[in-house]
C-alpha positions, 0 to 999 in steps of 0.5 A: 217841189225840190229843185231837181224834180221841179226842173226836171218839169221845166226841162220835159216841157221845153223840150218837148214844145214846137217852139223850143224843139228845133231850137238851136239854144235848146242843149243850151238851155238844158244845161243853165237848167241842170246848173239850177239843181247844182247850185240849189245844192249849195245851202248858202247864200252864194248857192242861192244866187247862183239858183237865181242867175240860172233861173233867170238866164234859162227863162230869158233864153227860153222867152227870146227863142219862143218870140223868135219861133213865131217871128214876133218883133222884140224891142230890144233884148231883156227879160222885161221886153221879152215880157211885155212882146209875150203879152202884145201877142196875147201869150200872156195877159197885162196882168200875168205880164205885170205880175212877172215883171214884179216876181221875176225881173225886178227882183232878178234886177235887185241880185244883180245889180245891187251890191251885197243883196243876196238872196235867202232860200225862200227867195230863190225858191219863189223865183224858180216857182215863178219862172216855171209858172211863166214858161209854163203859161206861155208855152200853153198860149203859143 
């Protein structure tokens, strides 16, 4: 699925669940989404990154409104808690929860923080499946 149909997706459905419709990060996260569409415009490797930064932060914004919404308590705020609270009140399995630890934040980690990794289409492309995967499954079990 191209970038803009797949984020259209993403964004019909955040915008449309009760845990991210009142959410005041909601135009927010909207727009790190349409930045997603931008930078997939950009077929190098410098669009590419910029496709996993939006997909990450987006995502990240998403899961900490979600937690926030059911008043659930998050250790400290990162991608990989927001993770493992989501799974600790059963809106993902340990699995799934290991599965995007892996898929997700370890290798957002290694884009942003390693320098020189730059990531391929492939790669950013797999990342956006992914994060839409995650906040799809968990906004189903919330």
């Amino acid at each position: 699925m191209p970038y803009k149909k797949r984020v259209d997706t993403i964004r019909l459905i955040a915008a449309n669940h009760g845990a991210l419709k009142g959410s005041p990060k909601l135009n927010a996260i909207v727009g790190e989404l349409n930045r997603i569409t931008t930078a997939g415009r950009l077929s190098t490797h410098n669009g590419w990154l910029l496709a996993v930064l939006h997909t990450t932060r987006s995502l990240d914004t998403m899961l900490a409104e979600i937690i926030a919404h059911k008043g659930w308590i998050v250790t400290k705020s990162s991608l990989g808690a927001s993770l493992i609270t989501l799974a600790k009140y059963g809106a993902l399995t340990p699995v799934e929860q290991k599965g995007y630890q892996g898929n997700l934040v370890n290798v957002r980690n290694k884009y942003m923080h390693e320098a020189g990794a730059m990531p391929h289409k492939l790669g950013a492309d797999s990342l956006l499946n992914e994060m839409h995967t995650c906040i799809a499954t968990v906004l189903k079990n919330v």
